[in-house]
N, C-alpha and C positions, 0 to 999 in steps of 0.2 A: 495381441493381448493387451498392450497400453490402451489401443482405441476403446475395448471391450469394456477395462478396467474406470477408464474416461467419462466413458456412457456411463456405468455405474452412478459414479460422483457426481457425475450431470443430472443424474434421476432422481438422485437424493430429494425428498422435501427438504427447504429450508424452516430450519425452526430455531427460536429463540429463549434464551433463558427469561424470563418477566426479568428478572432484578438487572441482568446484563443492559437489556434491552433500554431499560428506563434511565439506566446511568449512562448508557450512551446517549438517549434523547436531550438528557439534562446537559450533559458538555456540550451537545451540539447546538444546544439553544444557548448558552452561555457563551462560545465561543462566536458563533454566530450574532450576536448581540455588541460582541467588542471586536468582530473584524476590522472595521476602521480605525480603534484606535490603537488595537497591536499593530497594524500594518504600519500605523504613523509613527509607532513608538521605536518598532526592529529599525524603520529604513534610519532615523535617525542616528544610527550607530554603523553606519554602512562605511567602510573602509575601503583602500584598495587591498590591502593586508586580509584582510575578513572577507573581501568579495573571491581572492582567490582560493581561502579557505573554505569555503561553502560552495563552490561552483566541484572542489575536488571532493566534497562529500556528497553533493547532489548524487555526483555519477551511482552511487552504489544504491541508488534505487531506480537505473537505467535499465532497460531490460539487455544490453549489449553486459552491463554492470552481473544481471542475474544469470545471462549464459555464461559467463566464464566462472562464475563462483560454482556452478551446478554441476559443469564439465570440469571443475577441480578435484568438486569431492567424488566423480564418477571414477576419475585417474586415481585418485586414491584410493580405491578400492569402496568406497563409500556408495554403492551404485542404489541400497535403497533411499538412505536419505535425498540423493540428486534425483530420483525419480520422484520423491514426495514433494521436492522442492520446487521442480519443473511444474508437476501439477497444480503444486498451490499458487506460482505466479501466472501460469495458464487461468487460473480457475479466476483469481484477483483479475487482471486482465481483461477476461469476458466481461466482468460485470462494474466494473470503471469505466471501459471506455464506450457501454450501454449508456452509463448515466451521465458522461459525462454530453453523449451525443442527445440527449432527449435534455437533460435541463440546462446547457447550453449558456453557463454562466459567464460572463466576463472575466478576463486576468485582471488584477487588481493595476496591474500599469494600464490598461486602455484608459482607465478613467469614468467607465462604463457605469451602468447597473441596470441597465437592463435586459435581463436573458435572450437569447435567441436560441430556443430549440428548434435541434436539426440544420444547425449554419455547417457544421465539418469545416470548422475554423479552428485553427489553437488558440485563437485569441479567446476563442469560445465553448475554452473547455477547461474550467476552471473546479468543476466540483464534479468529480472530488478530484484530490491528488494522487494522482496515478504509481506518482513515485515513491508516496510512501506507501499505500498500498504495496506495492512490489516490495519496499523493505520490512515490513511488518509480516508480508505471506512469509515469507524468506526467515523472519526472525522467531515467526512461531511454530515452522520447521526447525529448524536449529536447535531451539529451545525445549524442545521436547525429545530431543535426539541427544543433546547434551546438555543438558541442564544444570550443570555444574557452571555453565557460562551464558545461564538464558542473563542474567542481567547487561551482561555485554553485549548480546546480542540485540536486547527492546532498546539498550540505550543507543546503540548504533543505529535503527530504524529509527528513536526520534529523531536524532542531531541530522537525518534525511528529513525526516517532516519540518524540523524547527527552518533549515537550510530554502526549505521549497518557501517559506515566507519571506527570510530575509532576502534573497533574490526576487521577491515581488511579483512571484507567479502566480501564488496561490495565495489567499485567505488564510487564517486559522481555523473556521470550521470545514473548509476543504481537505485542509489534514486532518481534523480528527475525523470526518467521514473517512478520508483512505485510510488509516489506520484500525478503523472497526472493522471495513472491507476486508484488510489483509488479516487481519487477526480472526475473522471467520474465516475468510480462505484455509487458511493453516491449518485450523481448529476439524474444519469439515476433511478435508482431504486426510488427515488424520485418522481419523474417525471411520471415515468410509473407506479407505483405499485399504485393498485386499490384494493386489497383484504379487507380494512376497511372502504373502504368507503360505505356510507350509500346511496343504490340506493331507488327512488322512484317509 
């Protein structure tokens, strides 16, 4: 039934709202525009205090991070939301670590700027950020499930995105690309997944 369910969500066409669409473009050119000089400006503030701080928030956009949160709420009796949740980081997933292998960006520590697509290097998988992807699919599960607590929940998926810079993995418009990834993730599996619903 999941696989059946799967295929479903995989068949979906992809479509976008125009006005979403445009305000995503627009941050990604703006963020994209000041990569270097956010990167110059977080690592300046780089501690060992703040380094160990952000290394224990990274994790929660690990996918080690997204199995155990999944298999909490399933213990909990929560077994639709961990199904929708699984799906949307499955679904995030796919389509990251697609793009991350075809545009093949440098980490911002190599020193780099020139892409190599198709290296299946880490060094060379920079855009997007995978991990906030994974906290953002995760957060807009959550938030739709509980909504009384979606702002703890987007703020938690940033301080994952903002963490993926100050560690000097990723860019700034690497996270806001993984963050519209996972916030469609979310959105679509939402949307299309029918596996609990009750037919007549």
């Amino acid at each position: 039934l999941w696989f059946e369910d799967f295929k479903t969500l995989a068949s979906q066409p992809l479509s976008f709202e125009p006005g979403q669409a445009a305000a995503f473009l627009g941050l990604l050119g703006l963020a994209a525009a000041n990569d270097s000089s956010v990167r110059a400006q977080i690592q300046l503030y780089r501690t060992s205090t703040r380094d160990s701080f952000f290394e224990a928030v990274t994790f929660f956009g690990s996918s080690p991070a997204a199995a155990a949160i999944t298999g909490s709420l399933a213990l909990a009796g929560e077994e639709e939301v961990a199904y929708k949740m699984a799906n949307s980081v499955l679904y995030a997933g796919i389509g990251f670590s697609l793009l991350k292998t075809v545009v093949g960006r440098p980490r911002p520590y190599t020193g780099e700027v020139k892409n190599r697509p198709l290296s299946f290097s880490r060094d060379y998988a920079s855009f997007p950020s995978g991990h906030t992807a994974t906290a953002f699919a995760m957060a807009r599960v959550l938030a739709e499930e509980y909504p009384d607590y979606k702002y703890f929940y987007y703020a938690g998926a940033a301080l994952v995105g903002l963490s993926r810079i100050y560690l000097d993995v990723h860019y700034a418009s690497d996270v806001v690309a993984g963050a519209a990834l996972g916030l469609y993730a979310g959105s679509h599996v939402e949307a299309n997944s029918h596996l609990f619903e009750i037919r007549f």
